[in-house]
C-alpha positions as CSV (number, residue, x, y, z in Angstrom):
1,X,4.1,-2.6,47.1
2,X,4.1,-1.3,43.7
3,X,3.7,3.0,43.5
4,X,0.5,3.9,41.7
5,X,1.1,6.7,40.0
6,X,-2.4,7.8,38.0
7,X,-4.5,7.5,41.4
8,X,-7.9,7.9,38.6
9,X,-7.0,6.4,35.1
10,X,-9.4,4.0,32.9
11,X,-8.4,1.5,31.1
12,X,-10.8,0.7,27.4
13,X,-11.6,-3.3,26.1
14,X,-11.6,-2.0,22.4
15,X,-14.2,-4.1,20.2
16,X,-15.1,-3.4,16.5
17,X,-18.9,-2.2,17.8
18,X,-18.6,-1.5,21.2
19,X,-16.4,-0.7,24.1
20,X,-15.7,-1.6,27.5
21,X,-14.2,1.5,30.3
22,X,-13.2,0.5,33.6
23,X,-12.8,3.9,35.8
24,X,-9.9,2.7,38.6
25,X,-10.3,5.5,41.2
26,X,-7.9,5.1,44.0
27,X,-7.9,7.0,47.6
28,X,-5.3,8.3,50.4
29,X,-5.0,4.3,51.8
30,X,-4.6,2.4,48.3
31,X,-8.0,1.2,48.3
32,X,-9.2,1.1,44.5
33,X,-12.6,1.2,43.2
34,X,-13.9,0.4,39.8
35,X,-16.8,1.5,37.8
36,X,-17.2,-0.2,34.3
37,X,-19.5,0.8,31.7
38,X,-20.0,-0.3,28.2
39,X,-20.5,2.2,25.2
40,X,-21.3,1.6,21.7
41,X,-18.8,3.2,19.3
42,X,-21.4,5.1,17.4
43,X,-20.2,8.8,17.4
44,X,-22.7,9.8,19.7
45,X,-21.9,7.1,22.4
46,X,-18.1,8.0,22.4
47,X,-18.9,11.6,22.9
48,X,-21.1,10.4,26.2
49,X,-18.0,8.1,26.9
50,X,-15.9,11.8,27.0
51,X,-18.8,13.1,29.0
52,X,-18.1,9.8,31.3
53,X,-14.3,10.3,32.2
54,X,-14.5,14.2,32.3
55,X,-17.8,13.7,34.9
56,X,-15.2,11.5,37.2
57,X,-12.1,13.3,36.6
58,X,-10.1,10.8,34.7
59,X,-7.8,12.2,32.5
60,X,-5.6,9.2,32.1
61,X,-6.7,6.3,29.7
62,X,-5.0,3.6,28.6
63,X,-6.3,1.5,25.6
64,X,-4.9,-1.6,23.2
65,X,-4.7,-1.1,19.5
66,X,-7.0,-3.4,18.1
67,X,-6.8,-3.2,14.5
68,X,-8.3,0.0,13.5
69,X,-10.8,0.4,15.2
70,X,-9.2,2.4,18.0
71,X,-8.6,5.1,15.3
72,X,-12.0,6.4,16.0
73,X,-11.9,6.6,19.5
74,X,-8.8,7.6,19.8
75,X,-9.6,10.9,17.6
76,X,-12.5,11.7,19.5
77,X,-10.8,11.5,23.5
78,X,-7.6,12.9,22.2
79,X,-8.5,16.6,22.9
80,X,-10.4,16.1,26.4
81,X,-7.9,13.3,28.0
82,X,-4.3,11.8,27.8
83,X,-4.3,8.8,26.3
84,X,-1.4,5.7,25.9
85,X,-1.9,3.2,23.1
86,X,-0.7,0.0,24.2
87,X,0.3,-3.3,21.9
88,X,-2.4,-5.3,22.8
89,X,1.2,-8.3,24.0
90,X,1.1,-5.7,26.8
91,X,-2.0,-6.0,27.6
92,X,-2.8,-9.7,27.6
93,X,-4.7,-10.6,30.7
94,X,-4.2,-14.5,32.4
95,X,-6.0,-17.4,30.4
96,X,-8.8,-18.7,31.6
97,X,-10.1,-15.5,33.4
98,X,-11.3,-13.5,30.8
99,X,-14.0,-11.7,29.8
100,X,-14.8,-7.7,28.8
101,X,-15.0,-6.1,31.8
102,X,-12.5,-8.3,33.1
103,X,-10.3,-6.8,30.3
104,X,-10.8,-3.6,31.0
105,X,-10.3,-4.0,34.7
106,X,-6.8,-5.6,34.3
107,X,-5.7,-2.6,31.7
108,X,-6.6,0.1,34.4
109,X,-4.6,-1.8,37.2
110,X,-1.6,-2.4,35.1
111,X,-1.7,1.4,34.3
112,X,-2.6,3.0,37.3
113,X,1.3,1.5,38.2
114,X,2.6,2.7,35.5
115,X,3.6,-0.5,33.5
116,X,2.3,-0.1,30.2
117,X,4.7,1.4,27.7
118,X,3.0,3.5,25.1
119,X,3.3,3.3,21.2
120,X,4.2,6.6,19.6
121,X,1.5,8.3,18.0
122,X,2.3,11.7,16.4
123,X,-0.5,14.3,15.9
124,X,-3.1,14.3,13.8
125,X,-1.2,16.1,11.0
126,X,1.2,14.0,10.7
127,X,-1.3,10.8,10.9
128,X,-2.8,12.4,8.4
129,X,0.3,12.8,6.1
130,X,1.5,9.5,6.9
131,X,-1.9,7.7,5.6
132,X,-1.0,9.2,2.3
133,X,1.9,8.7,2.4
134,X,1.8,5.1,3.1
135,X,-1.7,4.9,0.6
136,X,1.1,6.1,-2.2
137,X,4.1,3.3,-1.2
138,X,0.7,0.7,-2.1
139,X,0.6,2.1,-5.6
140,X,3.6,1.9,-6.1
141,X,3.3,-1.4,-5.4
142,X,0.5,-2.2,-7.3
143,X,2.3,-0.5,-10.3
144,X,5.5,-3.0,-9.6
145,X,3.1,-5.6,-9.9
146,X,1.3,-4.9,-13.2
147,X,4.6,-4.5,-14.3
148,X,5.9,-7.6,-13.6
149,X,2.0,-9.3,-15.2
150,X,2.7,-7.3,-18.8
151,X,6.3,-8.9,-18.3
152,X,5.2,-12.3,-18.4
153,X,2.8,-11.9,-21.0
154,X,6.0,-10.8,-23.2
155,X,7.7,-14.3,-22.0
156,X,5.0,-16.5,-22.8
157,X,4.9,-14.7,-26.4
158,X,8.6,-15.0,-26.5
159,X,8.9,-11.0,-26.7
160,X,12.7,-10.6,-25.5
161,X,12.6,-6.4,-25.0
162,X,13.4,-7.2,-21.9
163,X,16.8,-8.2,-23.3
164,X,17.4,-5.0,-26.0
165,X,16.0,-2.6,-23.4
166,X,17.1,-1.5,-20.2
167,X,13.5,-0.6,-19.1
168,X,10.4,-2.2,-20.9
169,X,8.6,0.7,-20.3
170,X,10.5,3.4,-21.6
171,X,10.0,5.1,-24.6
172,X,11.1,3.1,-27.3
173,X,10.0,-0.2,-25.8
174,X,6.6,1.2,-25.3
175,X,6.5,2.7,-29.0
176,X,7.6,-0.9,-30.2
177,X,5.2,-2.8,-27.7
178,X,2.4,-0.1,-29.1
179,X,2.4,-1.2,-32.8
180,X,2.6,-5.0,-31.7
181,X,-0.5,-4.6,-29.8
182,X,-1.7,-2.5,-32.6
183,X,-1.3,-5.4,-34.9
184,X,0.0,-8.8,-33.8
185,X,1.5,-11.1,-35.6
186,X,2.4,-8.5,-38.4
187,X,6.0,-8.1,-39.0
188,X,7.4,-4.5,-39.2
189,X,10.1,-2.6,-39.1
190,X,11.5,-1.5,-35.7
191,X,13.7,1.4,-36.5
192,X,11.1,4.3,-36.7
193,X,10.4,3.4,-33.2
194,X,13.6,3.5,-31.8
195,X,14.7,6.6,-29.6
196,X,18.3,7.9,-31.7
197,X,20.1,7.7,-28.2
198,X,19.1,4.1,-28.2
199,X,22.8,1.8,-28.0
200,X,20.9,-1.2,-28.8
201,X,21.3,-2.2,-32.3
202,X,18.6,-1.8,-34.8
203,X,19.1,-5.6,-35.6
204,X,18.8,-7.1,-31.8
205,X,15.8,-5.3,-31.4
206,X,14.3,-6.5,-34.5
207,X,15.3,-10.3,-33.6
208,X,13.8,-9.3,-29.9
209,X,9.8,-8.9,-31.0
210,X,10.2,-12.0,-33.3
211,X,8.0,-13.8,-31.3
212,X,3.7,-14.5,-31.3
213,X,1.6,-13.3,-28.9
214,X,-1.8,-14.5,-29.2
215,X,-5.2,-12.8,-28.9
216,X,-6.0,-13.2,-25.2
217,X,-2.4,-12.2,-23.8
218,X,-2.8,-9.2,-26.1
219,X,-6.2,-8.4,-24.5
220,X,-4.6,-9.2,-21.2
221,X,-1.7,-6.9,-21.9
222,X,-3.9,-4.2,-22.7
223,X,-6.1,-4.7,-19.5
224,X,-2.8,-4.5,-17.6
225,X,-1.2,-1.5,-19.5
226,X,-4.8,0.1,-18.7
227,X,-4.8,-0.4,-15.0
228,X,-1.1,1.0,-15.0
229,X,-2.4,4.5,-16.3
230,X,-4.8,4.6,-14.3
231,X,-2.9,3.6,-11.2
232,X,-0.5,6.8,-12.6
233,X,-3.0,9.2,-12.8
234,X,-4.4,8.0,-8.8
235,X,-1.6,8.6,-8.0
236,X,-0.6,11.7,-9.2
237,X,-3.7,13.0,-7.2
238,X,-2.5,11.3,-4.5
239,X,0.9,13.2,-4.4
240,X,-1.1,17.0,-5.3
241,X,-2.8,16.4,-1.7
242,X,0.3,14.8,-0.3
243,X,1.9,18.5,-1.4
244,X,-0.8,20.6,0.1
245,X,-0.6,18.6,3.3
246,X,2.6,18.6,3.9
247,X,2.8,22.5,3.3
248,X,3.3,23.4,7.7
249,X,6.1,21.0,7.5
250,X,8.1,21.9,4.7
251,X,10.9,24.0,6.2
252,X,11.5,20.3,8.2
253,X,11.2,18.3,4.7
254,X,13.9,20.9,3.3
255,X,16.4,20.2,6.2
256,X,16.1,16.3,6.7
257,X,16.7,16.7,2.4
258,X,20.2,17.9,3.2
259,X,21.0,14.1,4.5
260,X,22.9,12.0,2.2
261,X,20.6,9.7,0.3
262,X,17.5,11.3,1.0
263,X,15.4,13.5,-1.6
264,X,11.8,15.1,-2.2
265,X,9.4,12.2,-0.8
266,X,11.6,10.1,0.8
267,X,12.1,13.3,2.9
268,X,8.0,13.5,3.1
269,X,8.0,10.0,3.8
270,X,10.7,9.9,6.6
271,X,8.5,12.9,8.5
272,X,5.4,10.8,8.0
273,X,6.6,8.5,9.6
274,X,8.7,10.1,13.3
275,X,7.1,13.6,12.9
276,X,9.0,16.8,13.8
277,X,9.0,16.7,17.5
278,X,11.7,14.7,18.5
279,X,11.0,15.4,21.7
280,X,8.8,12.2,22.4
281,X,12.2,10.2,21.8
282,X,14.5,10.4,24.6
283,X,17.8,9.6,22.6
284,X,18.3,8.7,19.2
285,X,19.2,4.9,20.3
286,X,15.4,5.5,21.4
287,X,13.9,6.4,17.6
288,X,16.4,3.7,15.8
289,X,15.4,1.0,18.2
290,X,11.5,1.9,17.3
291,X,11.9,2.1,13.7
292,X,13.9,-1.5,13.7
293,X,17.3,-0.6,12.9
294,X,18.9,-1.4,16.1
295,X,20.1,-4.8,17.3
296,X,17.8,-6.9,19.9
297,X,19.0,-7.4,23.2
298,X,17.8,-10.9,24.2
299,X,20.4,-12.6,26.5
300,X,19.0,-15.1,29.1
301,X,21.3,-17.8,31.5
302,X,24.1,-15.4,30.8
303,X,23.8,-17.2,26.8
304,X,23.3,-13.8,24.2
305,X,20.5,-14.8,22.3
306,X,19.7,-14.0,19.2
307,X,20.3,-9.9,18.5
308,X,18.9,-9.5,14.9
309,X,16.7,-6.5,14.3
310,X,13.6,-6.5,14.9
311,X,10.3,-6.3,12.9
312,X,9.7,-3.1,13.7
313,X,9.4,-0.4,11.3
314,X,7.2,-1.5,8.5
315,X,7.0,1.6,6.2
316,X,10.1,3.3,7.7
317,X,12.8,0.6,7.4
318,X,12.7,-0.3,3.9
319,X,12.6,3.8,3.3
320,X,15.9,3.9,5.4
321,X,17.9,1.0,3.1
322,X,16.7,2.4,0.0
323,X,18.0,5.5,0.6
324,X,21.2,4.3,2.3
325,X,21.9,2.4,-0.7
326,X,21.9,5.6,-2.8
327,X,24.2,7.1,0.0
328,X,26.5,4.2,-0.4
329,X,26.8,4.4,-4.2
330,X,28.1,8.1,-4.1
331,X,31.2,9.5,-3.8
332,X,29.6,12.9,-2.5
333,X,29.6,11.7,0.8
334,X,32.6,9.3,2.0
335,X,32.0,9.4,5.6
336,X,28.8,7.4,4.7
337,X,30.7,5.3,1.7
338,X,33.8,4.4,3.7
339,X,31.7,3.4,6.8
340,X,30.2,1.3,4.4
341,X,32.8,-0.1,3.0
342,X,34.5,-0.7,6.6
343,X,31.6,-3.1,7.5
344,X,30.8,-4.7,4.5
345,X,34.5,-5.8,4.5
346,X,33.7,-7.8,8.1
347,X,30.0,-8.0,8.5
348,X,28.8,-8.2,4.9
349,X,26.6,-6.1,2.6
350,X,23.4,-6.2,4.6
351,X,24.3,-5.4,8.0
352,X,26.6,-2.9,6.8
353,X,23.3,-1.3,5.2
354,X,21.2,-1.6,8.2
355,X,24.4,0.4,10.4
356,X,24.3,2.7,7.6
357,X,20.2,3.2,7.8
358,X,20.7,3.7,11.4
359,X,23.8,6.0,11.1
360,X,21.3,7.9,8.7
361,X,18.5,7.8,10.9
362,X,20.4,9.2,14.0
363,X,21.8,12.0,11.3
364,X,18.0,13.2,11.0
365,X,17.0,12.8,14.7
366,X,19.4,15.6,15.3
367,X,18.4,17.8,12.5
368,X,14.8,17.7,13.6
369,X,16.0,18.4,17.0
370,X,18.8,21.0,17.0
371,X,16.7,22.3,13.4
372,X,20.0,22.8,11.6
373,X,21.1,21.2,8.6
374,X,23.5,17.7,8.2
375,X,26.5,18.6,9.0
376,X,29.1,15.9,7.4
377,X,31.8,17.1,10.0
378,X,30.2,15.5,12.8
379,X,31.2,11.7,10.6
380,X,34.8,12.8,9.9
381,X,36.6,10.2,12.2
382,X,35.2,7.7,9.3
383,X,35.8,9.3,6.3
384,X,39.5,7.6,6.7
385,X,41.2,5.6,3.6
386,X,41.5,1.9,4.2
387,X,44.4,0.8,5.3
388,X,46.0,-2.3,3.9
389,X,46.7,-5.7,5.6
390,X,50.5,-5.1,6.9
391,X,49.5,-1.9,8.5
392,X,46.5,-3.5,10.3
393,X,48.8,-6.6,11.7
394,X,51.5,-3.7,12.4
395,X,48.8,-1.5,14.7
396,X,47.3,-4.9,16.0
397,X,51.0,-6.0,17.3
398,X,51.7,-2.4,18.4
399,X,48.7,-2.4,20.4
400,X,50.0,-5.3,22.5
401,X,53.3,-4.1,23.3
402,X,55.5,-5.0,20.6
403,X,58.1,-2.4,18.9
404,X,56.6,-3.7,15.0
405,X,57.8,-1.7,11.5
406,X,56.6,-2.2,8.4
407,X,60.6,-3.2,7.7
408,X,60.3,-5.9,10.3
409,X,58.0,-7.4,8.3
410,X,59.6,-7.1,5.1
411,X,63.1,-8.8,6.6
């Protein structure tokens, strides 16, 4: 017979407008009794449905994520009980015997035994920071999309700056892109526009806006080139309330900045996302396997399935590769680089990115925990030259037995 461990738990049917709370009270002889209720999830109602658990004792609840709408209730029962979020593919009841109450009744049995494994949510701080943060990464995304519009308005008018400039939107380009908004279809001269540290030559540059844009992709540019600004300014709002909320955290931010690759908000971002208490993660292997950057393990018939990582890790994951790309890339660090290096040569570049997002990620779980800096020593037994091919066949022969030189293989 399975243990139950929470002899009084709940478990909650979560519902956009109302909710469903099954009370599972068991005694001394493992006979369980249920009381279900259903509350609306005004305010008001949730505060009666805290009224409800602390009036039987039940300090254990267990509810699914639905969408959002567990936010709510989640924010007011956090400070009277302990609650476990559950995916709701934890949760799914059998087909065909399903209704609300029903629901809620199956969630408190599978809890009261302890089988429901929780999703990490990190305090309210930190949820706070990380809906910021996570409002700004759309933004930026917004902006990367405007960008790319105003870019193919320039190809259907057969604007090239694309190819003089580096970046469309820098200074000179936007100078240049300025006056031909200004007046299209006039011809003038480039070379006041042109920044002096410019490499470009004056002549390329001219043959680049030879081109006609029309009246409506003009207007259309200008719509786009308006939303842009605007989309700056939001977001430099954005990042002034980012600042002031992330103010209890900085001595954290300032330490997980030490780690190779990652600066000023990526650090925000990174504590956004795990928090500071790294105490809610046993091991590292733990934290990398929740943010998606370790490999599956799916075997079945004694046949290994596939072990690709997993989907996990929405916001975090991309953060990680970007910033171990920049790791990668310098030469300040060449325990990072040469680990790299090692298992690009074998694996290829994108699993040899993913190791290195992981290696990164394990690098911050223990300077949130041991609250030191990064501490490159630790990575030494990588930072090793490569070795070439004759001394890899020369250690792999060695290795099984045979007395091999280098001169051996020469003769």
């Amino acid at each position: 017979m399975l243990k139950i461990l929470y002899p009084i738990c709940c478990g909650i049917d979560v519902h956009k407008t109302f909710v469903v709370a099954c009370i599972a009270s068991t005694n001394d002889k493992n006979v369980t009794t249920y009381q279900t209720k259903r509350f609306s999830t005004y305010t008001k109602n949730l505060r009666e449905l805290a009224k409800w658990l602390g009036e039987n004792n039940c300090k254990d609840v267990c509810m699914e994520s639905t969408g959002k709408y567990w936010h709510p209730i989640y924010n007011i029962l956090e400070s009277f009980c302990k609650i476990v979020l559950a995916h709701p593919k934890y949760l799914k009841a059998i087909r065909g015997k399903k209704t609300d109450k029903k629901d809620a009744k199956w969630i408190a049995d599978v809890f009261k035994h302890d089988l429901v494994s929780g999703s990490f949510i990190p305090p309210a701080k930190i949820r706070e920071l990380r809906d910021l943060i996570r409002y700004r990464f759309k933004l930026t995304n917004y902006t990367t999309g405007e960008k790319n519009r105003a870019q193919n308005c320039l190809t259907t008018s057969n604007i090239q700056l694309d190819h003089a400039f580096s970046d469309v939107f820098g200074k000179s380009a936007t100078a240049i892109l300025n006056q031909v908004l200004d007046k299209p279809g006039e011809h003038f001269d480039v070379a006041p526009f042109v920044d002096r540290r410019c490499k470009t030559p004056i002549e390329e540059i001219q043959l680049s806006i030879d081109g006609s844009i029309s009246h409506e992709q003009a207007e259309k540019l200008k719509i786009i080139r308006s939303h842009m600004d605007n989309l700056d300014k939001c977001k430099q709002s954005l990042e002034s309330a980012i600042f002031s909320t992330v103010e209890p955290f900085m001595s954290q931010v300032k330490l997980v900045s030490t780690a190779p690759g990652i600066k000023d908000f990526s650090a925000i971002a990174v504590i956004a996302e795990i928090g500071v208490d790294m105490s809610v993660f046993p091991t590292s292997k733990h934290l990398c396997s929740w943010a998606g950057v370790a490999p599956q393990c799916n075997e079945s018939g004694g046949k290994k399935k596939s072990s690709r990582v997993s989907r996990a890790g929405v916001y975090i994951k991309p953060l990680l590769v970007q910033c171990a790309n920049a790791a990668v890339k310098s030469n300040k660090h060449l325990e990072i680089k040469n680990r790299y290096l090692a298992i690009k040569k074998r694996r290829g570049h994108k699993k040899a990115i993913i190791a290195i997002a992981r290696m990164l990620l394990t690098a911050i779980y223990n300077i949130l925990k041991k609250n030191e800096q990064y501490n490159p020593e630790c990575y030494r037994k990588t930072d090793a030259s490569f070795i070439d091919r004759e001394q890899q066949a020369i250690l792999l022969l060695q290795r099984r037995g045979y007395s091999v030189t280098k001169n051996d293989l020469i003769a």
